[in-house]
C-alpha positions as CSV (number, residue, x, y, z in Angstrom):
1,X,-14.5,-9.9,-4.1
2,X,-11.4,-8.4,-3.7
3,X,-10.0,-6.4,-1.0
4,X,-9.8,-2.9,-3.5
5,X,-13.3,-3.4,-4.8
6,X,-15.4,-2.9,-1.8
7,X,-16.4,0.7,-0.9
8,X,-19.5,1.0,1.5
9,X,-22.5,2.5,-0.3
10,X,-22.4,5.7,2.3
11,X,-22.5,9.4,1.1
12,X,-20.2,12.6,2.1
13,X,-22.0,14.9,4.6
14,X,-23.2,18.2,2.8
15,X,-21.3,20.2,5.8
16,X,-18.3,18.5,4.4
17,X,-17.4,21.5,1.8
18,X,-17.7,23.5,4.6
19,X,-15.1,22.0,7.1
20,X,-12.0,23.7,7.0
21,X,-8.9,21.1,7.3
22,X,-8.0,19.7,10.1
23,X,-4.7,20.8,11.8
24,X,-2.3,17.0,12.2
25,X,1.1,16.5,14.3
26,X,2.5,16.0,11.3
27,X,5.0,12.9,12.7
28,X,3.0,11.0,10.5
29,X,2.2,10.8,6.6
30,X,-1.2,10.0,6.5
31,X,-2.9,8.4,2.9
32,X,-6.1,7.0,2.0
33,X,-7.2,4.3,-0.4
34,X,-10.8,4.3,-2.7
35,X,-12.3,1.6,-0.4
36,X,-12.3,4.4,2.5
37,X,-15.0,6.2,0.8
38,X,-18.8,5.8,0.3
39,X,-19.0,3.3,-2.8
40,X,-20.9,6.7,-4.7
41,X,-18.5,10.0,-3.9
42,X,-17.0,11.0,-6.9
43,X,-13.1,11.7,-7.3
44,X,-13.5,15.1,-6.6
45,X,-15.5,14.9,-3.3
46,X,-13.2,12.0,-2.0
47,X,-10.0,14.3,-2.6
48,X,-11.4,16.7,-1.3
49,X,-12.8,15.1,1.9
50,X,-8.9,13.2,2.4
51,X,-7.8,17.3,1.9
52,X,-9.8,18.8,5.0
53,X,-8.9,15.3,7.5
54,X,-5.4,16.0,7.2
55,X,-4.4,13.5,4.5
56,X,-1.6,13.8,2.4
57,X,-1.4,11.0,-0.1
58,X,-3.6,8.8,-2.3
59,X,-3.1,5.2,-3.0
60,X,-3.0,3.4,-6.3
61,X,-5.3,6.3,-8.5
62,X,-4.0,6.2,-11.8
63,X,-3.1,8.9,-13.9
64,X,-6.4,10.2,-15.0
65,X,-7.0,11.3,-12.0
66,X,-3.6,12.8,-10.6
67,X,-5.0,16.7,-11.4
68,X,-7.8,16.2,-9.3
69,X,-5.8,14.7,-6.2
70,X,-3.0,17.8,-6.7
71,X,-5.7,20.2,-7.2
72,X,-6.4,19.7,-3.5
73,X,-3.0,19.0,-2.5
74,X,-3.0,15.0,-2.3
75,X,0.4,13.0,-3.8
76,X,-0.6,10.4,-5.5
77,X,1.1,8.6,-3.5
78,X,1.4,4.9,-4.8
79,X,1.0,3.9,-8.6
80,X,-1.8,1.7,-9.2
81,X,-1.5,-2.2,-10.0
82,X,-0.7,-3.5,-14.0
83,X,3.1,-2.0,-14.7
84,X,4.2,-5.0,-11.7
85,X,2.1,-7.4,-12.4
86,X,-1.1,-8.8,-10.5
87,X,-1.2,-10.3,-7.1
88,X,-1.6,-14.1,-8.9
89,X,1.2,-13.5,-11.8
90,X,4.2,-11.1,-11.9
91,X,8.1,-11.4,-10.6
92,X,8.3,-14.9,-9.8
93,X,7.6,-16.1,-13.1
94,X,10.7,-15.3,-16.1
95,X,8.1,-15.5,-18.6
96,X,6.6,-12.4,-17.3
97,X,9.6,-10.4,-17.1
98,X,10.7,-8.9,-20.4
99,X,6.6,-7.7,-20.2
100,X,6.8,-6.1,-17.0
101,X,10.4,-4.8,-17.7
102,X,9.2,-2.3,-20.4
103,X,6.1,-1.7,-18.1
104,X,7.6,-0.9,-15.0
105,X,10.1,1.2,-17.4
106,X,7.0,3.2,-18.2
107,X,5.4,3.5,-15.1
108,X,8.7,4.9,-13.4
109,X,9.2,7.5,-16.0
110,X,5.3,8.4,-15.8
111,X,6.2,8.7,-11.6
112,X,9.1,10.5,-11.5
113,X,7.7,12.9,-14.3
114,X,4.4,13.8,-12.0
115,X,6.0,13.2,-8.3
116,X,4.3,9.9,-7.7
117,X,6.8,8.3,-4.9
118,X,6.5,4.6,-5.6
119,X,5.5,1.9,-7.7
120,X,3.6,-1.5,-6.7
121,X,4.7,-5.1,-7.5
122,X,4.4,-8.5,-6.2
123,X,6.1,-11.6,-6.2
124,X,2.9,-13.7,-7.7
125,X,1.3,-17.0,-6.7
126,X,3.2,-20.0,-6.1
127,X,1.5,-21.9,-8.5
128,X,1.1,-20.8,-12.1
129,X,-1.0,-21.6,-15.4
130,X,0.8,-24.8,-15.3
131,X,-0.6,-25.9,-12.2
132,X,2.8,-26.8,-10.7
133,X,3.9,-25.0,-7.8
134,X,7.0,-23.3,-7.8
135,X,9.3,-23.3,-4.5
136,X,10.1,-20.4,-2.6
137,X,13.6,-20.3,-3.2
138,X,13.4,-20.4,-7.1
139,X,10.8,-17.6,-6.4
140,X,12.7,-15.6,-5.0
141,X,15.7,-15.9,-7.3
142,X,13.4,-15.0,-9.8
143,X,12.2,-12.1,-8.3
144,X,15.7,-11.3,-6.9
145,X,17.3,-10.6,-11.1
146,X,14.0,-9.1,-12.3
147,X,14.5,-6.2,-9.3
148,X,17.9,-6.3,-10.0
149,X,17.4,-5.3,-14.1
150,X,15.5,-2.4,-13.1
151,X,16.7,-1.0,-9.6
152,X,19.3,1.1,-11.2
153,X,16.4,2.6,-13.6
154,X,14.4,2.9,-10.7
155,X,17.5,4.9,-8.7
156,X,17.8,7.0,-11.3
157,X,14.2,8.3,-11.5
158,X,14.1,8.5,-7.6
159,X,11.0,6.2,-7.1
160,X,10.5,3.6,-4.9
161,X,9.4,0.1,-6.2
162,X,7.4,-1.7,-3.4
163,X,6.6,-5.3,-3.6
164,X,3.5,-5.9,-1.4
165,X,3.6,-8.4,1.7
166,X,0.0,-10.3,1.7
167,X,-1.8,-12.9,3.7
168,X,-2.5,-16.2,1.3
169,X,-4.5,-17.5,4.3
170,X,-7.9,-15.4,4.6
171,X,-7.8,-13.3,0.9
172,X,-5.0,-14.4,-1.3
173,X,-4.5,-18.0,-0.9
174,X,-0.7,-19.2,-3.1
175,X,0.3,-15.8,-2.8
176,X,4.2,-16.4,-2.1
177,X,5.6,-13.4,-0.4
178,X,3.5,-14.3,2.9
179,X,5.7,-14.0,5.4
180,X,8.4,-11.3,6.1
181,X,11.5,-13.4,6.0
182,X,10.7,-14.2,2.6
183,X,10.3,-10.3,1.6
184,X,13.4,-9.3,4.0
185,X,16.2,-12.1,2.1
186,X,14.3,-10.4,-1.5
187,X,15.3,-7.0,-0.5
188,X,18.6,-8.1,1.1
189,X,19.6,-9.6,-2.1
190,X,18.7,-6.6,-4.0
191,X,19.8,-4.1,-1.7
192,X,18.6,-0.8,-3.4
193,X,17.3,2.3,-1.8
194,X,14.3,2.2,-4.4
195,X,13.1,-1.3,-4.2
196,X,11.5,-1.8,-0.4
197,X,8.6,-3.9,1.0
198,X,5.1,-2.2,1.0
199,X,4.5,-3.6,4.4
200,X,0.3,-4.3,4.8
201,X,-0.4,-4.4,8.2
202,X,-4.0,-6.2,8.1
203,X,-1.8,-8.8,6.3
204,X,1.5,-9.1,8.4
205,X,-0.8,-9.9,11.5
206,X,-2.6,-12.8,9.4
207,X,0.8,-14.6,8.7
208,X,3.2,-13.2,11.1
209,X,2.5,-11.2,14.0
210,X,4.2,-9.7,16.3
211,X,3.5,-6.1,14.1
212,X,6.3,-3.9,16.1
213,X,9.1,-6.2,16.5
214,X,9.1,-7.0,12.5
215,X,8.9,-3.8,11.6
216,X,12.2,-2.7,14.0
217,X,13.8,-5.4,12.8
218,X,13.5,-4.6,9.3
219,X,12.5,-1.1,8.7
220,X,15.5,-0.4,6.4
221,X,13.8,-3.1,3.8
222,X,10.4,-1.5,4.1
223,X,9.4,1.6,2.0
224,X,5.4,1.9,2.6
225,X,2.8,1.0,5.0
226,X,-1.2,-0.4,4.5
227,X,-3.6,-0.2,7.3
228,X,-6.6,-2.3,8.1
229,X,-8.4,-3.5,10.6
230,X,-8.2,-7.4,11.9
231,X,-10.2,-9.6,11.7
232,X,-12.1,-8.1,8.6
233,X,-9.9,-5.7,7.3
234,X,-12.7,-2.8,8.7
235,X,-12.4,0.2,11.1
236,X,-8.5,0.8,13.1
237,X,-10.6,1.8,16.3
238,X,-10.9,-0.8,19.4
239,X,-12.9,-2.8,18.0
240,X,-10.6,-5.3,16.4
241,X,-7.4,-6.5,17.8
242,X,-4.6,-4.2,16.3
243,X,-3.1,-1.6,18.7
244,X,-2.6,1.2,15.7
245,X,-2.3,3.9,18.0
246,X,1.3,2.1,19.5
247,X,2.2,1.0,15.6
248,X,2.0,4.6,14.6
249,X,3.9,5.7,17.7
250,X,6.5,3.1,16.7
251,X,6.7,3.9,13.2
252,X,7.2,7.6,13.7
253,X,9.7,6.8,16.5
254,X,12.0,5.3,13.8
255,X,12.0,8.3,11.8
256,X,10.0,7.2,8.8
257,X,9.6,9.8,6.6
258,X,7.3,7.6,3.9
259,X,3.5,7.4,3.6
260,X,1.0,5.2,5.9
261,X,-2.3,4.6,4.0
262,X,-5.3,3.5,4.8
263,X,-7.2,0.6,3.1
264,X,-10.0,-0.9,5.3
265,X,-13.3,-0.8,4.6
266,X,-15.4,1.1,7.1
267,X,-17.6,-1.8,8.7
268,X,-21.2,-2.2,7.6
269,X,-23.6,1.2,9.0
270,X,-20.5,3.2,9.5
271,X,-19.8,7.4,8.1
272,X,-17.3,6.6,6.0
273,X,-15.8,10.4,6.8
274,X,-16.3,9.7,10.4
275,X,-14.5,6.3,10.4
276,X,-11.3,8.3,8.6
277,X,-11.0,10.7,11.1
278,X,-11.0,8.3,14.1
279,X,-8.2,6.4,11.5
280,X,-6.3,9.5,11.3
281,X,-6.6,10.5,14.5
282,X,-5.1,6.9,16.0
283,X,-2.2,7.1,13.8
284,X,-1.9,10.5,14.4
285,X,1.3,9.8,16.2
């Protein structure tokens, strides 16, 4: 099962409609992801319940349902998955890139003509249909000239293409851009305001660590944040090992001026609407 397709089977308190919104600092861009919602709210009562918490932006919702998210003031924040690929095949494979060319095209003009911010991609696994693994290096060359074809596109429609940083040791094993460094020498190469890391969090501790430090070191290469807790990728609160309330802090202290979105799960028995507002109010920094 993937880490998307899980959405606890909880339902939106009635009182909900009722709640006006809640009043945030405002340091912070706050976003949501499906999988924060009971598995049965509709589109409508999920926007709508992001609205009144304080949230701002909604994560990979594709375009059928960017009237509903603006209706209640939501950005759609992130484009959804397909135009860069797929987590097992997309930039590090040349085969795939006169495909994804024309689709990323797409997908930037479709964003920049509705206000969608940024775009997801990802490097791919290391090993393809072939069964031979490809190393790092040639990897990231080959991810290096595919971002370098359509940065200039990408600079011109003023959205952000964000390859996502992943854990290939608990949920996406041969993923290749697993460890910062790798993502960082990417970017470097590139070196384009609108192609940055979308920097998971619940991943980056499963490969990397040390959350802060990284993210100091290489906030100029990163353009969006994922939450989630660890180990489990469930609630932010205290019960797992990630200090979100000092990430936040540290995130806002460098002046970022991009989304953080959620994507946990809320754990098994847990109000999905309460769990948000505990996550909000943590990263409310």
């Amino acid at each position: 099962m993937r880490r998307r397709d899980f959405l606890p089977a909880l339902v939106v308190p009635a009182a909900l409609a009722q709640t006006p919104p809640v009043q945030r600092k405002g340091r912070i861009k706050q976003g949501v992801t499906r999988g924060v919602f009971a598995r049965n709210m509709s589109m409508e009562d999920c926007c709508r319940a992001a609205a009144q918490s304080g949230i701002k932006g909604f994560d990979l919702i594709g375009p059928q349902d960017w009237p509903t998210l603006k209706k209640y003031g939501l950005t759609p924040s992130m484009y959804p998955p397909g135009p860069g690929g797929t987590i097992p095949n997309a930039l590090n494979r040349k085969e795939n890139h006169e495909r994804l060319e024309a689709s990323m095209h797409a997908a930037l003009d479709e964003s920049a003509a509705n206000g969608v911010p940024n775009v997801i991609t990802f490097s791919g696994n290391r090993t393809g249909t072939d069964h031979i693994a490809m190393d790092d290096r040639e990897g990231a060359d080959n991810c290096v000239a595919f971002l370098n074809k359509i940065k200039a596109y990408a600079e011109d429609k003023s959205v952000t293409v964000c390859m996502e940083y992943l854990n290939s040791k608990v949920n996406h094993k041969d993923y290749m851009f697993d460890h910062i460094a790798w993502g960082v020498d990417v970017m470097k190469r590139v070196n384009s305001p609108r192609v940055k890391i979308l920097f998971d969090i619940y991943h980056a501790q499963i490969m990397d660590g040390d959350i802060v430090r990284n993210i100091r070191d290489n906030f100029q290469w990163i353009g969006h944040f994922h939450t989630g807790g660890n180990p489990g990728r469930h609630d932010i609160d205290e019960s797992q090992e990630l200090n979100y309330r000092f990430i936040a802090q540290a995130i806002a202290d460098l002046n970022y001026t991009g989304f953080i979105s959620h994507e946990y799960s809320p754990a098994q028995g847990h109000d999905p609407i309460a769990t948000l507002n505990k996550a909000i109010e943590i990263c409310d920094a």
